[in-house]
C-alpha positions in Angstrom: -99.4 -21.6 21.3 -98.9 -17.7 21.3 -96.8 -15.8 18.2 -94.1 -13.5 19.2 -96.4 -10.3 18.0 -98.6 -10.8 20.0 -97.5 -10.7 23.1 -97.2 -7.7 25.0 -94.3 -5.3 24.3 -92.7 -6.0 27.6 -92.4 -9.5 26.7 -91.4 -9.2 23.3 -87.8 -10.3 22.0 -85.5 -7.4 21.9 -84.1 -7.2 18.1 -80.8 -9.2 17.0 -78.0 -6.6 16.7 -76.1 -8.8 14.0 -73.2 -7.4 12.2 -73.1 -7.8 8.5 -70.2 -9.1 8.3 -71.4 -12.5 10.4 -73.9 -12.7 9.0 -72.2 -13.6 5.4 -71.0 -17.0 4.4 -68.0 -18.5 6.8 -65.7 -20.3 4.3 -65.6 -23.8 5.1 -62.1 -24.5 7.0 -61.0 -21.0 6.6 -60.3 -21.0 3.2 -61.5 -18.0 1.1 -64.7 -18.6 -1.0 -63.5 -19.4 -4.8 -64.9 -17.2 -7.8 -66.5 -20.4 -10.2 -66.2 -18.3 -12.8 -62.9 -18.4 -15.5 -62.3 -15.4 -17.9 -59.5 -14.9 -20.4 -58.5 -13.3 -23.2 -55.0 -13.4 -25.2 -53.6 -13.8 -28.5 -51.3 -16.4 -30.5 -50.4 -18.0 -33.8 -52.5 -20.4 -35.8 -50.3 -23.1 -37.8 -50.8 -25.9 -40.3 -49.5 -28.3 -42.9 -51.5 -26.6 -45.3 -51.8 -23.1 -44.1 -49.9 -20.1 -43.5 -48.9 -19.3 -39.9 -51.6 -16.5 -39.0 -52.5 -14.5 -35.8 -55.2 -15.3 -33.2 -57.2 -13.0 -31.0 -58.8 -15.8 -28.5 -60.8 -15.5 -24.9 -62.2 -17.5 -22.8 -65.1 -18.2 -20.4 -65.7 -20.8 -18.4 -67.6 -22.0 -15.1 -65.7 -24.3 -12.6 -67.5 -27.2 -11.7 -65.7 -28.8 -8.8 -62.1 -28.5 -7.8 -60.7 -30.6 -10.9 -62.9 -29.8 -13.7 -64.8 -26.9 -15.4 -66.3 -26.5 -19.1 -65.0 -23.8 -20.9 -66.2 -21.7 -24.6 -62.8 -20.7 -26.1 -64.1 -18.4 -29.4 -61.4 -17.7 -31.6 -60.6 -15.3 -34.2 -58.3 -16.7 -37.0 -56.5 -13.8 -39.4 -55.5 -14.9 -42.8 -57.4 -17.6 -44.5 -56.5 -19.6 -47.6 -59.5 -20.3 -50.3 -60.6 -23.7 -51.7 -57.9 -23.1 -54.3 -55.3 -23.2 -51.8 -54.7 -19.3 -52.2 -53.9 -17.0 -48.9 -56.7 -14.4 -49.3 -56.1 -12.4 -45.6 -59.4 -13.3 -44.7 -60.8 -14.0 -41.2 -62.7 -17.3 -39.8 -64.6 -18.3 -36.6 -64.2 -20.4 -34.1 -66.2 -21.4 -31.0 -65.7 -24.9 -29.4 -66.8 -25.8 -25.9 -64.6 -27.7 -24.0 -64.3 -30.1 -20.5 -61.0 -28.7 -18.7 -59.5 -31.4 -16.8 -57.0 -30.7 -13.7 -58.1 -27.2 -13.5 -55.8 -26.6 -10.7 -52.5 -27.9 -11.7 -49.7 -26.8 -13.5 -50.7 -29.1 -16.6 -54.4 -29.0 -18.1 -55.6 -30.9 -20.8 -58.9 -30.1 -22.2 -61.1 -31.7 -24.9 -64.4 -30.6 -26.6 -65.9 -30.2 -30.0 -67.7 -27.2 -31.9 -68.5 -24.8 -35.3 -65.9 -23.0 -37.4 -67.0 -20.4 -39.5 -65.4 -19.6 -43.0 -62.4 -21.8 -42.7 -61.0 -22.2 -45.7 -63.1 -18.8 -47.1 -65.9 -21.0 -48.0 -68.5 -19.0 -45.8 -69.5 -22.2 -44.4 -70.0 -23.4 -40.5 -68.3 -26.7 -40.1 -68.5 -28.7 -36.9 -64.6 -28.8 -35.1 -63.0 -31.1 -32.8 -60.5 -30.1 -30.0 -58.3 -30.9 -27.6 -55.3 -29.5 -26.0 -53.3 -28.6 -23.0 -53.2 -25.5 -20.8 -50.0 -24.8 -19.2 -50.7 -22.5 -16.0 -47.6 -20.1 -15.6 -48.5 -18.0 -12.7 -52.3 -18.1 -11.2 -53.2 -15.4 -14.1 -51.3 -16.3 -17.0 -51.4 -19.3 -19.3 -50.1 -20.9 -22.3 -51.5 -22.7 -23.8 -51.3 -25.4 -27.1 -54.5 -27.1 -28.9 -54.8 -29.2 -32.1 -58.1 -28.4 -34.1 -60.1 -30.6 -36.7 -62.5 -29.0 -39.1 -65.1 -31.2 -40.8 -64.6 -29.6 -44.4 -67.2 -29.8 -47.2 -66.7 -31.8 -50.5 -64.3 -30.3 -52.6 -61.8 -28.9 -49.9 -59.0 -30.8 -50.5 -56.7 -29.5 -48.0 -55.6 -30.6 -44.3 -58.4 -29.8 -41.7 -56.0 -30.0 -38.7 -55.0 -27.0 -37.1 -52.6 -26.2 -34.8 -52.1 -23.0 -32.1 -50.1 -21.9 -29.7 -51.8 -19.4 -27.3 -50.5 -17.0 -24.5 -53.3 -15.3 -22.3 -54.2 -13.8 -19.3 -57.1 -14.6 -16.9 -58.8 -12.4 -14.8 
């Protein structure tokens, strides 16, 4: 068996004249590749039975995983806070769950996961969160969205740990 270099130049393989552009991945069935990643960032209001309404700067990144479902981390930024006493103090808390978005593609997408909040209820604390909610897909970059939040509290916090937002944001 002889190897391509060494044969003589006259019976050498001329070189492949390939444009770049077939050379790149064909999308399967003509459809355009999909980006798998899902980027956001928006703002809404944070509500409660025992808390004042307060504003929320959110975002959101997330990695699609097949053509119905992704995982998502949807930090949050909660301003105004209430301490152990029950008293609005204007402070901020953290929030970072991870979530498993169901029916990415349609209009309607619920999504569940759990977390850490960070200062809720101004105790300087992380607690571990559970959430769940919906994402309502307006147009293909704009989404509303509504999620229920529980806080595990420490001892001594005698308030309501659910939390409530409504959230509008756009992805990108």
């Amino acid at each position: 068996m002889t190897d391509a270099a060494s044969l003589p130049p006259d019976f050498q393989p001329a070189p492949a004249n390939r444009n770049p552009a077939e050379l790149a991945i064909v999308p399967r069935q003509g459809k355009p590749i999909e980006n798998v990643g899902i980027y956001g960032i928006g703002g809404g209001v944070n509500f409660g039975s025992d808390l004042p309404n307060s504003g929320v700067f959110t975002g959101r990144v997330g990695y699609k995983l097949n053509e119905t479902l992704a995982v998502s981390l949807r930090p949050s930024v909660i301003f105004g806070n209430r301490d152990v006493l029950g008293r609005y103090n204007g402070q901020t808390s953290f929030q970072l769950p991870l979530t498993l978005d169901l029916f990415r593609r349609s209009v309607v997408s619920p999504y569940l996961g759990g977390g850490i909040a960070t200062n809720t209820y101004s105790t300087g604390e992380t607690n571990a969160m559970l959430t769940g909610g919906v994402d309502l897909n307006i147009t293909e970059n704009v989404t509303l969205g509504f999620n229920v939040n529980y806080v595990f509290l420490p001892d001594g916090v005698t308030f309501d740990a659910l939390q409530a937002m409504t959230l509008l944001y756009v992805r990108f």
